[in-house]
N, C-alpha and C positions, 0 to 999 in steps of 0.2 A: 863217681866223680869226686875231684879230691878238692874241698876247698881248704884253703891256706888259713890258722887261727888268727884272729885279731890279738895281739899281744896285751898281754896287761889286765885291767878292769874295766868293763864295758855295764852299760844296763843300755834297755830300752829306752829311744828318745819317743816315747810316745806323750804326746800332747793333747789333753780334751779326755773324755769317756774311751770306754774300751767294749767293745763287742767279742765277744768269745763263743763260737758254736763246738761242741763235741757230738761228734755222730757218729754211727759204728755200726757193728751187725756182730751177730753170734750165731754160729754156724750150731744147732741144734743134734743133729742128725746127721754126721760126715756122709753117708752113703746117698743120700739124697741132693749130688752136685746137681742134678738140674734144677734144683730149686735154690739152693744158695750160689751156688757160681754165678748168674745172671746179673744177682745181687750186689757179690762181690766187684763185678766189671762196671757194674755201672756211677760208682764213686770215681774212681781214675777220669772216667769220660767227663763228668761232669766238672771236676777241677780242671780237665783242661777246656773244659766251653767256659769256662769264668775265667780259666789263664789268659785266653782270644777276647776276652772281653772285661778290662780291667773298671772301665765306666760301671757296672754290675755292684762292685763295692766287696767283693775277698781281698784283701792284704797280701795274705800269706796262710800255709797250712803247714801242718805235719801229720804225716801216717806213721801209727803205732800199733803195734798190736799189743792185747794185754795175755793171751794166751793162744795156744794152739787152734781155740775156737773162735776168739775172740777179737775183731778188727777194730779200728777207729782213726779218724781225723781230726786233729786241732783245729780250727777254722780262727782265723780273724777277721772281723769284716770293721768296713767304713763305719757302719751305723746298722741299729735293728730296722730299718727300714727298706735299706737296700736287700738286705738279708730276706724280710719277708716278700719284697718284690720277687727277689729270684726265683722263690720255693714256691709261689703261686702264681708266678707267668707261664702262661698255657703254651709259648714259645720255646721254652729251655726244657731241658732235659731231664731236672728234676721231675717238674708236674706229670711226664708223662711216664716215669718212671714209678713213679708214687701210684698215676692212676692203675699201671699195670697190675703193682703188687695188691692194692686192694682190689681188684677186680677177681684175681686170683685167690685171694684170702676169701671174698665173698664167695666161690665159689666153689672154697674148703681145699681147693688144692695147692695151699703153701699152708698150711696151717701147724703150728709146731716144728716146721724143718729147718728155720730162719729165723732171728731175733734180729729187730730193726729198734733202734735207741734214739734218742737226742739229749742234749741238754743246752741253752742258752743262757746266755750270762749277760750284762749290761753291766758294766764296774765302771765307778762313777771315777772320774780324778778324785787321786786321792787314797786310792784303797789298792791298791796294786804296789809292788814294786818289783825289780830284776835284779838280778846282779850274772855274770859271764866271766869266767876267769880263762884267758888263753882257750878263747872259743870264738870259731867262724861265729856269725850273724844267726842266730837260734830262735826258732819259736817267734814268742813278742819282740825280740830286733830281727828279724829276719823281714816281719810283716810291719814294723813302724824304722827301723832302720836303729841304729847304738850309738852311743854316744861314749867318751869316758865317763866315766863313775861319778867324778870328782865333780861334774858340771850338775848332778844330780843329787850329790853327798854318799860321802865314805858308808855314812849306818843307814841299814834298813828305815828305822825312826826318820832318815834322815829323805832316804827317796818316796815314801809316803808321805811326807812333809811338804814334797815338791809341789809347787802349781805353774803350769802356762801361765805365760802372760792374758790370753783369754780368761784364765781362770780367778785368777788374783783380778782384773779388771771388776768381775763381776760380783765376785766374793766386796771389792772393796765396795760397791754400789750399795 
């Protein structure tokens, strides 16, 4: 799919905290696809059960790979709360996904064939910035949406400088 660049300089219009999930898997042992391919399928399934269900709290994601063995997704979400709801509702895809691999794992037959990751991040306003030159909507503006540049300032200094008006409100209190 071809999207058209947004001309010019862009950042992120993201407003408030920022939530950032990285997850991934590292495929251990290529010969052993019945134990990592299952793995592998079951990240796509689950980004589109949170596509059908934006109330949930994902933004937006991006799929990377870092090596031949090595998967992962960007994740954005609303809040670390929605986040932790989704990964421990016995109704979504995750939980029962999770409960599989450990069931498995207790049982020693995934053990070493598969590497399963996370990392969470909570960035507060303030500590973040973007910048997009002659780029479709990427990453943090894909998931908070872009703005020009210049409504957020020209230098880096300048968009970590930035606050919401939420922000500055409560900053001034």
């Amino acid at each position: 799919m071809f999207v058209k660049p947004t001309s010019g300089r862009t950042t992120a219009a993201v407003e408030g905290d920022l939530v950032v999930l990285l997850i991934g898997m590292r495929i251990n042992r290529f010969w052993a696809v019945h134990h990592w391919f299952p793995v592998a399928l079951a990240m796509p399934r689950m980004l589109r059960e949170l596509q059908k269900a934006p109330e949930r709290g994902l933004l937006g994601h991006v799929l990377l790979t870092a090596s031949p063995r090595t998967y992962y997704v960007v994740q954005y979400w609303e809040s670390k709360e929605k986040l932790y709801a989704y990964a421990t509702s016995p109704d979504m895809l995750h939980h029962r996904a999770w409960a599989i691999f450990n069931r498995k794992e207790r049982e020693g037959k995934a053990r070493g064939h598969v590497g399963l990751w996370h990392e969470a991040y909570v960035v507060p306003e303030g500590s973040y910035e973007s910048v997009y030159v002659d780029m479709p909507a990427f990453g943090l503006a894909a998931a908070h949406g872009q703005v020009p540049l210049e409504k957020r300032g020209r230098y880096a200094k300048d968009r970590f400088a930035y606050r919401s008006e939420a922000k500055a409100a409560e900053e001034a209190r």
